[in-house]
Every structure is written in C-alpha cells, then in structure tokens.
C-alpha positions as protocol buffer text, in pm:
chain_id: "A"
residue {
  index: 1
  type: UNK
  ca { x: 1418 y: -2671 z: 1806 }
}
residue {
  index: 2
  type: UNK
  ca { x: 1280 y: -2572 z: 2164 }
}
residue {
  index: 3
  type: UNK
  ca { x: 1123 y: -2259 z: 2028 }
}
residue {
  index: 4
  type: UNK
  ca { x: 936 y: -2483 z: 1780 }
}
residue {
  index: 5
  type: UNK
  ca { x: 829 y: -2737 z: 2039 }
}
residue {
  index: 6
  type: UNK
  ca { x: 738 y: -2419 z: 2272 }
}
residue {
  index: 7
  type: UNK
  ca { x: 504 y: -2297 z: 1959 }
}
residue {
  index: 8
  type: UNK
  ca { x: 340 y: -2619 z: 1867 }
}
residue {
  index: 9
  type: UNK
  ca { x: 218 y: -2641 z: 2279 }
}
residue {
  index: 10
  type: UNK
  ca { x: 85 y: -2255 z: 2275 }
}
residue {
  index: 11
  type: UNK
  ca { x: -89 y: -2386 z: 1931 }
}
residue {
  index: 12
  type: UNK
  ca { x: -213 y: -2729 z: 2111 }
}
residue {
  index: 13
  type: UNK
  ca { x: -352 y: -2489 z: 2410 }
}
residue {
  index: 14
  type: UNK
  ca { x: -528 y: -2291 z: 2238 }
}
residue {
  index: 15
  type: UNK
  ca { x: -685 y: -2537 z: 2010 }
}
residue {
  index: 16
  type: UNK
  ca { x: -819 y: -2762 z: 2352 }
}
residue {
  index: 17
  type: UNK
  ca { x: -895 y: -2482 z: 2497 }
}
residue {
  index: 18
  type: UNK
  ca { x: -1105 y: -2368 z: 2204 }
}
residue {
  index: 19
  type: UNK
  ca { x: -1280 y: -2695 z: 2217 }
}
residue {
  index: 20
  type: UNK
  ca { x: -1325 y: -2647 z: 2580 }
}
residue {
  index: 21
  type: UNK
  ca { x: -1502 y: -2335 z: 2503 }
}
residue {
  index: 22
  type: UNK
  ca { x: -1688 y: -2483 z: 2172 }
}
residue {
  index: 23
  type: UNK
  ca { x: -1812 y: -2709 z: 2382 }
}
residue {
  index: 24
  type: UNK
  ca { x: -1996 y: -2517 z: 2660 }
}
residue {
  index: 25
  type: UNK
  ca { x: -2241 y: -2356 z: 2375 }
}
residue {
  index: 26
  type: UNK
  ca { x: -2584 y: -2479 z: 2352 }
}
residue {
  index: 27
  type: UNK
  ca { x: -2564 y: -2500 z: 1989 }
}
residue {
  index: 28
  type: UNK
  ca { x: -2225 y: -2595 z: 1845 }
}
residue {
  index: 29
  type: UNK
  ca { x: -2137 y: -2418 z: 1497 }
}
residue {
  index: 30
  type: UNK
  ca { x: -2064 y: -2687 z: 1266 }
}
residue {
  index: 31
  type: UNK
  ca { x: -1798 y: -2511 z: 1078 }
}
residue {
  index: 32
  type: UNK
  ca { x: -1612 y: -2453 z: 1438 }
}
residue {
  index: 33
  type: UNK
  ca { x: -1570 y: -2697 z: 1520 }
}
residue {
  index: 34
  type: UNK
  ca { x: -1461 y: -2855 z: 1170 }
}
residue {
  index: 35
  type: UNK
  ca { x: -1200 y: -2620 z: 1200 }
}
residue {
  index: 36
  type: UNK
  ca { x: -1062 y: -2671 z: 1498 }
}
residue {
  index: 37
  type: UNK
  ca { x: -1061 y: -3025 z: 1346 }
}
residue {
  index: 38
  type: UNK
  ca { x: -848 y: -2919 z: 1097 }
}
residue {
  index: 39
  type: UNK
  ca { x: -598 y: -2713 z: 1308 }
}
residue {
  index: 40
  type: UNK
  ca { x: -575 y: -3023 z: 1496 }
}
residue {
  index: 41
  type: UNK
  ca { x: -482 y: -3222 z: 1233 }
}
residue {
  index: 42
  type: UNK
  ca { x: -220 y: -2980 z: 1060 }
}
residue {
  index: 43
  type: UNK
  ca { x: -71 y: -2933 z: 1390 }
}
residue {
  index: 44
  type: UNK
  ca { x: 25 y: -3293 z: 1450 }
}
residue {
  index: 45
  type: UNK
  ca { x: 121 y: -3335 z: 1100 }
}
residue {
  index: 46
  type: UNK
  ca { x: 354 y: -3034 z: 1151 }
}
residue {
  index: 47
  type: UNK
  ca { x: 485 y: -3275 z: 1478 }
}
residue {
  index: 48
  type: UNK
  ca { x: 536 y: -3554 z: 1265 }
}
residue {
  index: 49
  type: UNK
  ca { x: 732 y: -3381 z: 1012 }
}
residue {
  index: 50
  type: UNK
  ca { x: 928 y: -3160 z: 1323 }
}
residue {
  index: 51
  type: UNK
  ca { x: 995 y: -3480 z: 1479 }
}
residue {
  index: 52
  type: UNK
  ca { x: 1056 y: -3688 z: 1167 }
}
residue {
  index: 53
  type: UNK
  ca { x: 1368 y: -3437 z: 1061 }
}
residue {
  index: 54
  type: UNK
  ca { x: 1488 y: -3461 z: 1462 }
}
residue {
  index: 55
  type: UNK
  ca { x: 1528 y: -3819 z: 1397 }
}
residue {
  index: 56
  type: UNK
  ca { x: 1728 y: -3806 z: 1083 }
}
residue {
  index: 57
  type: UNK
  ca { x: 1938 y: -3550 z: 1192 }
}
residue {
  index: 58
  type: UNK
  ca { x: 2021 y: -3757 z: 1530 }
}
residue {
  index: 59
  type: UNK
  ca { x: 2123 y: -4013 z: 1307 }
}
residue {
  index: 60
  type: UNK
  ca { x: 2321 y: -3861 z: 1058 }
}
C-alpha cells in the first residue's frame, strides 16, 4: 500500500508541476491542458478507489 501511495504523489508532482510549466507559456495549448485535466481527474479517482478498498479491508 505505501508503494501505491508513493506512486500516486510522483503522479500528483508531475501533473502540478506540469501545470506549473503549462502555465508560464504565452499561449496555452488547449488540448494540454485538457489533459492534464484528465490525468487529474483519473488520478484522484484511482485515490478514491485505493482508499475506498483501505477502508473495507480495515473493517473486515
């Protein structure tokens, strides 16, 4: 479980950092930054559904 958790914060640093970056461009590509969108949002459903199971197996 701490090797996930280590992954998903490499993935969540790289994705702020790419909108860090993204976001010292004069002009921002559209399709960038919708993806980055989207990276963001699968990675916190992935920590939803990590941290979902966590919770059911601490109660089991």
């Amino acid at each position: 479980m701490a090797q996930t958790m280590n992954e998903m914060e490499i993935i969540s640093k790289a994705i702020y950092s790419s909108y860090s970056l993204l976001g010292k461009e004069e002009q921002l590509p559209e399709t960038a930054l919708a993806s980055l969108k989207e990276a963001e949002k699968s990675l916190n459903k992935a920590l939803e559904y990590i941290l979902s199971n966590r919770r059911i197996e601490r109660s089991s």
